[in-house]
Structures are given as structure tokens and as C-alpha cells.
C-alpha positions as CSV (number, residue, x, y, z in Angstrom):
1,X,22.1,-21.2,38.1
2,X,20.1,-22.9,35.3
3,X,21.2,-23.4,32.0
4,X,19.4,-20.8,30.5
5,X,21.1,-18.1,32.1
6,X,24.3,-19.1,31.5
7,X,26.6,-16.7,29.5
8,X,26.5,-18.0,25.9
9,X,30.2,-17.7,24.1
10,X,30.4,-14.8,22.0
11,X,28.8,-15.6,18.4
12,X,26.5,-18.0,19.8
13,X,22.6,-17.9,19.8
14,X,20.2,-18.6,22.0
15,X,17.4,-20.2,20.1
16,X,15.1,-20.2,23.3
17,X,14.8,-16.4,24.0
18,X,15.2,-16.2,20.0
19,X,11.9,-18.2,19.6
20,X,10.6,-16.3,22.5
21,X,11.2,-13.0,20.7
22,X,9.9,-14.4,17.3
23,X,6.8,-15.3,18.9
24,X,6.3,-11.8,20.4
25,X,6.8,-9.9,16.7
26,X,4.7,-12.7,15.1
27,X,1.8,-12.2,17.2
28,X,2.0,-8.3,17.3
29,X,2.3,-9.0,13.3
30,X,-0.9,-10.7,13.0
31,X,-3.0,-8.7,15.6
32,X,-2.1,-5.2,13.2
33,X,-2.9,-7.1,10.1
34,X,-6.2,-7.9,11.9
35,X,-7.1,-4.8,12.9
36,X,-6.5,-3.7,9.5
37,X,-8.9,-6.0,8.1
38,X,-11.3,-5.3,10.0
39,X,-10.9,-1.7,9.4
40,X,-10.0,-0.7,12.9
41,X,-6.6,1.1,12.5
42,X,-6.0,3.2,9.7
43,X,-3.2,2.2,6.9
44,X,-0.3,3.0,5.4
45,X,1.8,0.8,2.7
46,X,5.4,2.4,2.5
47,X,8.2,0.9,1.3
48,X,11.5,2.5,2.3
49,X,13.4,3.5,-1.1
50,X,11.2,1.0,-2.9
51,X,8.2,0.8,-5.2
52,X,6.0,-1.6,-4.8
53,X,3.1,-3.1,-7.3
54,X,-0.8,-2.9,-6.9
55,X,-3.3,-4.9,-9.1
56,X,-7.1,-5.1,-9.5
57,X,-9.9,-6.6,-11.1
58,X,-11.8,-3.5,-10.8
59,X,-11.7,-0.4,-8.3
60,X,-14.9,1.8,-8.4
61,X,-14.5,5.2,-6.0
62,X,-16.1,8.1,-5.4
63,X,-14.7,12.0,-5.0
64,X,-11.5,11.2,-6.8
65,X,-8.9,13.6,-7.5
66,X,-5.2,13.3,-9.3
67,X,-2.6,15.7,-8.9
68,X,1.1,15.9,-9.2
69,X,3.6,15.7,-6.5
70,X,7.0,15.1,-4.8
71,X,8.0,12.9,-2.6
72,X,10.9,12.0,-0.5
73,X,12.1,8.2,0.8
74,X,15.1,6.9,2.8
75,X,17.1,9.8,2.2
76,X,16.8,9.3,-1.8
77,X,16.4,12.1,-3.7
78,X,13.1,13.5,-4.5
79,X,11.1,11.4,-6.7
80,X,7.7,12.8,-8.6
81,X,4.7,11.2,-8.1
82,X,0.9,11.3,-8.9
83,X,-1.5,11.3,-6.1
84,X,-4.4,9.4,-6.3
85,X,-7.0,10.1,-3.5
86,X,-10.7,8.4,-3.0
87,X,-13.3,9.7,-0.1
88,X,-14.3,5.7,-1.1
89,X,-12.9,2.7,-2.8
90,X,-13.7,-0.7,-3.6
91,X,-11.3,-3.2,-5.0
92,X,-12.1,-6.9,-6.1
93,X,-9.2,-9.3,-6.1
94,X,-6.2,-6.8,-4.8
95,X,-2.8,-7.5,-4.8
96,X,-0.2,-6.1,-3.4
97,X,3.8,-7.0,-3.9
98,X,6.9,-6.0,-3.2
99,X,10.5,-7.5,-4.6
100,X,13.5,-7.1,-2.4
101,X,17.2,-8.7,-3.7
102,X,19.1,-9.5,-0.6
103,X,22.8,-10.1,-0.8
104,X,23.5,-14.1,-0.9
105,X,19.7,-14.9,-0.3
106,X,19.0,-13.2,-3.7
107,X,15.2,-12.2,-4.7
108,X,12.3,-12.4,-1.7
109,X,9.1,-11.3,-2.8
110,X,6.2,-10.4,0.0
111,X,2.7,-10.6,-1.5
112,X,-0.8,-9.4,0.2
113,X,-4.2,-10.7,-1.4
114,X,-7.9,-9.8,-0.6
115,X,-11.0,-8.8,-1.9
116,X,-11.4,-12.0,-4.2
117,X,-15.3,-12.7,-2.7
118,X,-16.4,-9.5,-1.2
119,X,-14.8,-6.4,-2.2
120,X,-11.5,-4.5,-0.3
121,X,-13.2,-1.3,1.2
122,X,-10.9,2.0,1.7
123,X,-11.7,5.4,3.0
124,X,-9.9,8.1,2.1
125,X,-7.4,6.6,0.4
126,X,-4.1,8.2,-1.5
127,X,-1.9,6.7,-3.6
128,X,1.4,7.8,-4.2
129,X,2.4,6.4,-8.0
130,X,4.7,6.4,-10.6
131,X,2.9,4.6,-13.1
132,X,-0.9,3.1,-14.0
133,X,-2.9,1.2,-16.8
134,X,-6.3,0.1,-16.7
135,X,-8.9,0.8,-18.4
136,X,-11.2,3.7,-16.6
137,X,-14.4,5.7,-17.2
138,X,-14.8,8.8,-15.5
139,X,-18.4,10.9,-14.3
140,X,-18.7,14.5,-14.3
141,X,-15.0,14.5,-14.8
142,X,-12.9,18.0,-14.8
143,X,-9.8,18.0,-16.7
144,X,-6.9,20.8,-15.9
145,X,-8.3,22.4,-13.0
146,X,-6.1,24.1,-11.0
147,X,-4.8,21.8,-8.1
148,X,-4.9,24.4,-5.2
149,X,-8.8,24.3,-5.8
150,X,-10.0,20.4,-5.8
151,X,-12.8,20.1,-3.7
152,X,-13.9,16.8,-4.5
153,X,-11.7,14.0,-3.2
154,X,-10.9,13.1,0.7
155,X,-9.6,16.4,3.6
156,X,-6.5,17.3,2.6
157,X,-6.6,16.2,-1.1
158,X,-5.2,19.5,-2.8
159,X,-2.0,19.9,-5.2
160,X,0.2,23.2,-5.9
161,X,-1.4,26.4,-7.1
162,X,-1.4,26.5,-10.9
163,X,-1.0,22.8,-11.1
164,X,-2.6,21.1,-13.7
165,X,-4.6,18.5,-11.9
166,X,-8.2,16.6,-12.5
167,X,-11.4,15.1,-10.2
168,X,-14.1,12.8,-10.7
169,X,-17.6,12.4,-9.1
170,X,-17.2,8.8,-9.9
171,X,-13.9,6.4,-11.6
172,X,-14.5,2.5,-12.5
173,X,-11.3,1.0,-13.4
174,X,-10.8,-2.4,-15.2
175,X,-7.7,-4.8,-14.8
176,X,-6.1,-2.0,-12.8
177,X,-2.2,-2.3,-12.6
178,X,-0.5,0.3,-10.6
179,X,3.6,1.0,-9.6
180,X,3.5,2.9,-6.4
181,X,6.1,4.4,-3.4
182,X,3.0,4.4,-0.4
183,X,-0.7,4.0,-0.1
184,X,-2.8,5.0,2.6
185,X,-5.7,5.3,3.8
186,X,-8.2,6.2,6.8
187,X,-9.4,2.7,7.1
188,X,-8.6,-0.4,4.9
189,X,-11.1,-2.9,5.6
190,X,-9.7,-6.2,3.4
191,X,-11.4,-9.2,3.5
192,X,-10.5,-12.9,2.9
193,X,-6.5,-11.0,3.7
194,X,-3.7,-13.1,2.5
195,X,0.0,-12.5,3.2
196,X,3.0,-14.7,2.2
197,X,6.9,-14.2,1.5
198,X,9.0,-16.5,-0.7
199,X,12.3,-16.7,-2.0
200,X,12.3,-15.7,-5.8
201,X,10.3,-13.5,-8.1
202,X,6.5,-14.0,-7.3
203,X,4.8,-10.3,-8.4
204,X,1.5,-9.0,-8.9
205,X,2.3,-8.4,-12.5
């Protein structure tokens, strides 16, 4: 009987099948996140119980839509929400962040980049967000339709009947800064994709 498949005392680790296991979750990690870039799997950004932060340079999309909503996370109680959706989005310089505060370990921050030479590219995109700033312009916009008749942003993209809601042919945004609870999207193509965690508070914005 070899070493390795001796009984460890209770409490003990194994650090070889533990770096054996890493390796297996790292590598899965990485082949998802490529996929994703490469716009092969579609997306979704959800952060149990937490809201994470999204920043732009500048999104332009086509067949948007806004409406209200309510969602449900972890078991919380209902938050309300404003849906975003795009049939077609481009982002420059994207950021995505999310803050966790761990007992002991205190503040870890995981931060995803892209876009910053050629543009993020999303299709059929939603956004699921509690707050946004920028500065937009909007063509052929309609505002206080009602939300059980949009007909303009991606399948699926209606509210409530009697809603207030609004849509957009076309929305460029400027130094877009958004506080969301998911994104996602039919594909997410991002290029020049950057993902790091660190101890301490390193956000978006």
C-alpha cells in the first residue's frame, strides 16, 4: 500500500488529491470563460443575494425595451427591479465587479474586464437592475407604453399589463454605470476577457 492511499488522521488534508481537484475546477473554469468569449455558450451573471456593479465607456443597442419587475434570490425577499433587454449590444471597456465580506478574510472583490480594443458583443441581453447613470440618447423612443405590448426588444421581452414601461429603436449611452442582481444574455462574445480576485475593495466604481 503506497503512501497516498493511506488513511489520513481526521482534520488532515491531502494536498495531492486537493491540487488534483483544483486543477480539474480551474480548467473547467477557464474552458466556460472561453466559450463565453468566444460567444459559444450563452450567459448568465447572477449573484446569489448580491448585487453586483457594471461599467461602460459606451453601450450602443438596438430594439431596447425597459420595464419593471420582481425578482427573487437566495430565498430573500422579493426585490424590484428594472429590466433592461437589447436584441444587440455593444460595450467598450466593460466592467464587471462584485464585493463579498467574508468572515476573518474580510473584503474579496472579483472583477471581469473586456471590450477595451474591440467592442463586448451581446445578443439578447437583459439586465436585471436597481440602479443606472449615464448619459443616453434615445431614437424613435416611446415613453409609457403599456408593458404587456413591447414589441421591440429581444423574445420574451414583455412586462405586466398596464405597466408603465418604454422601447427604443436605438439607445447610445456614455460613461454607463449600472447596480444590477443578474445579466444575461443569448451570447456574450467579450474580447481581450480579464478576470481577477483580490483581497480588499477593488470595484468598478
Amino acid at each position: 500500500m503506497g503512501d497516498s492511499d493511506r488513511t489520513l488522521p481526521q482534520g488532515r488534508t491531502n494536498w495531492r488529491r486537493f491540487g488534483m481537484a483544483a486543477g480539474v475546477v480551474t480548467a473547467m473554469t477557464v474552458g466556460v470563460l472561453a466559450l463565453i468569449s468566444n460567444g459559444a455558450l450563452a450567459a448568465t451573471f447572477l449573484v446569489s443575494g448580491q448585487q453586483f456593479k457594471v461599467s461602460a465607456d459606451t453601450l450602443d443597442a438596438t430594439g431596447f425595451v425597459n420595464y419593471g419587475w420582481i425578482d427573487q434570490h437566495a430565498g430573500n425577499s422579493p426585490e424590484p427591479v428594472a429590466i433592461a433587454a437589447m436584441k444587440r449590444a455593444e460595450l467598450t471597456n466593460l466592467c464587471q465587479s462584485v464585493l463579498t465580506t467574508l468572515p476573518v478574510v474580510g473584503d474579496i472583490s472579483l472583477k471581469l474586464t473586456a471590450g477595451k480594443d474591440t467592442p463586448v458583443v451581446a445578443t439578447n441581453m437583459f439586465v436585471d437592475m436597481s440602479q443606472m447613470d449615464g448619459n443616453a440618447t434615445f431614437t424613435n423612443m416611446e415613453i409609457g407604453r403599456d408593458a404587456s405590448t413591447l414589441d421591440k426588444g429581444p423574445p420574451g421581452s414583455k412586462g405586466l399589463q398596464s405597466l408603465f414601461s418604454q422601447q427604443a429603436d436605438v439607445v447610445h449611452i456614455e460613461d454607463l454605470r449600472q447596480v444590477a442582481w443578474a445579466t444575461s444574455a443569448g451570447t456574450f462574445k467579450l474580447s481581450g476577457l480579464h478576470m481577477e480576485i483580490k483581497r480588499g475593495k477593488d470595484e468598478c466604481f
